[in-house]
C-alpha positions as CSV (number, residue, x, y, z in Angstrom):
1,X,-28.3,3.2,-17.9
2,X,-24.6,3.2,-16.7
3,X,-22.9,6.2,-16.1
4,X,-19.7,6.6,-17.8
5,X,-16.8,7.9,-15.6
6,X,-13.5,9.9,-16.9
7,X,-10.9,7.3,-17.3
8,X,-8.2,9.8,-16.4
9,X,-9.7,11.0,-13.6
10,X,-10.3,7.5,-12.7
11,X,-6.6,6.7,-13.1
12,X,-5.6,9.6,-11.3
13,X,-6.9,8.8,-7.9
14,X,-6.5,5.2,-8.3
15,X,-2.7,5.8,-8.9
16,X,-2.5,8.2,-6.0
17,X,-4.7,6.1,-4.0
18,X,-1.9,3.3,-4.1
19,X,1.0,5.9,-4.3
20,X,-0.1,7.3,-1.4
21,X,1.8,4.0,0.6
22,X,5.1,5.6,-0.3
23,X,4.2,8.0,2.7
24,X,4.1,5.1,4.9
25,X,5.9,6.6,7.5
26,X,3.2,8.7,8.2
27,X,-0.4,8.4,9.4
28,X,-1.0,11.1,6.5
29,X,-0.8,8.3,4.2
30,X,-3.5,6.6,5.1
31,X,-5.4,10.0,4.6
32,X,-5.2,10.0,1.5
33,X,-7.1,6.7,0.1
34,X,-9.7,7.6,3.0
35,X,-10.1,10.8,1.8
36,X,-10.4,9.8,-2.0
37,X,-13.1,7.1,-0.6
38,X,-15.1,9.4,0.5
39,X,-14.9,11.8,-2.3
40,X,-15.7,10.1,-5.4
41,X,-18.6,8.5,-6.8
42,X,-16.7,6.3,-9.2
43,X,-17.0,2.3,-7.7
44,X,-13.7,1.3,-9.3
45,X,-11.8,4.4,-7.4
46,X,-13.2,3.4,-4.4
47,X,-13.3,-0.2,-4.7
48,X,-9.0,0.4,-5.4
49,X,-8.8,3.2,-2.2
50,X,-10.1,0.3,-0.1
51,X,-7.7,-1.9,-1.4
52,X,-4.9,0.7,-0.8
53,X,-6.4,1.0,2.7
54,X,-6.1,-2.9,3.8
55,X,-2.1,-2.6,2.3
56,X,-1.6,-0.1,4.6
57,X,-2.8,-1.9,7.5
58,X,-0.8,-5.1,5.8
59,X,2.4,-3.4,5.5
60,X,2.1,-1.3,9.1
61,X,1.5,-5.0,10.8
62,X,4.2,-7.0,9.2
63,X,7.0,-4.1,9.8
64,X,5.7,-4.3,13.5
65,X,5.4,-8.0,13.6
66,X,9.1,-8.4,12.1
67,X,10.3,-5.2,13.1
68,X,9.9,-4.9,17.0
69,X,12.0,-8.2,17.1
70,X,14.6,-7.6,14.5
71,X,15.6,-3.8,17.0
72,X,15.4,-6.0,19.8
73,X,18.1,-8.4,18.9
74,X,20.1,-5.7,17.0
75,X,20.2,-3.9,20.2
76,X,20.9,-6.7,22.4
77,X,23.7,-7.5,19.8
78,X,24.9,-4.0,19.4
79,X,23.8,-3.8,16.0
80,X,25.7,-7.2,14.6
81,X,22.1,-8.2,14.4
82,X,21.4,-5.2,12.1
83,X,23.6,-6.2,10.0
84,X,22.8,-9.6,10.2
85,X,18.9,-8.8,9.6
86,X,19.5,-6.4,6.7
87,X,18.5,-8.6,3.8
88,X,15.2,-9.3,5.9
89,X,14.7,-5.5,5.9
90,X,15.6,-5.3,2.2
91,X,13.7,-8.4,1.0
92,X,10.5,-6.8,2.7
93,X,11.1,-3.1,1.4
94,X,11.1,-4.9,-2.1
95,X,8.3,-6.9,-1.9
96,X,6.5,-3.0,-0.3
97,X,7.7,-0.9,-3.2
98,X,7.4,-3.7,-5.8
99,X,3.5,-4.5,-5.1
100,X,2.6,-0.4,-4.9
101,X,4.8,-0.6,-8.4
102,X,2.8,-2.9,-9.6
103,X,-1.0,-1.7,-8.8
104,X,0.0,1.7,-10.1
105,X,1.2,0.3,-13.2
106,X,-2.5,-1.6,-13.3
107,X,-4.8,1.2,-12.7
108,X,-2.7,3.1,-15.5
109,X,-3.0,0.2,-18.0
110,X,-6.1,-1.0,-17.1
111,X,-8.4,1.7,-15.7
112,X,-11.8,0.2,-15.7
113,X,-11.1,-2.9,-13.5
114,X,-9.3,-2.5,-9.7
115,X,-6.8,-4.0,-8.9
116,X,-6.3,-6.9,-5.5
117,X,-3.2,-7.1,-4.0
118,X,-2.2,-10.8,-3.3
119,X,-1.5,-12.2,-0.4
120,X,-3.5,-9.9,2.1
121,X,-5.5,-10.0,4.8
122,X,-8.7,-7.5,4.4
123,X,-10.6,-5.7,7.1
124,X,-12.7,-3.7,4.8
């Protein structure tokens, strides 16, 4: 027999599970779709907090990959190549805050099935 699960409980941490990226700043962030993991019982919650968990390691390894050289020359240039770099900087910002947009959007629509970011390489 399946056991049916609250949808809006289910959206709730799905949601905050992928919201939680908007704290990307900090390693609390990552906390959060951990935490939820580990909590609940429900396979599409967790099956969309791991997903959460590999766009975190996604986003915090292409801002270092692209990042770390992007200060270097801006420094070496005394910031022209800041300037120079910005729509790199906002181009990747987009595609960050568009994805997260987008899988929250999903797990609100469409609560019973989790959502895969594209284009991502997963560790778990």
């Amino acid at each position: 027999m399946q056991v049916p699960y609250d949808s809006d409980k289910r959206k709730l941490l799905s949601s905050l599970s992928h919201g939680a990226i908007f704290f990307s700043t900090t390693l609390f962030s990552i906390g959060i779709p951990i935490v939820i993991s580990i909590i609940s019982d429900d396979p599409v919650v967790k099956s969309n907090a791991k997903e959460s968990i590999n766009f975190h390691f996604n986003v915090w390894f292409w801002a270092t990959l692209i990042g770390i050289p992007l200060g270097i020359i801006s420094w070496i240039t005394f910031g022209i190549g800041g300037i120079l770099f910005f729509p790199v900087v906002a181009l990747g910002f987009a595609i960050h805050w568009g994805l997260t947009i987008w899988a929250i959007f999903h797990c609100l629509t469409n609560p019973d099935e989790s959502f895969r970011y594209p284009f991502i390489f997963r560790l778990f």
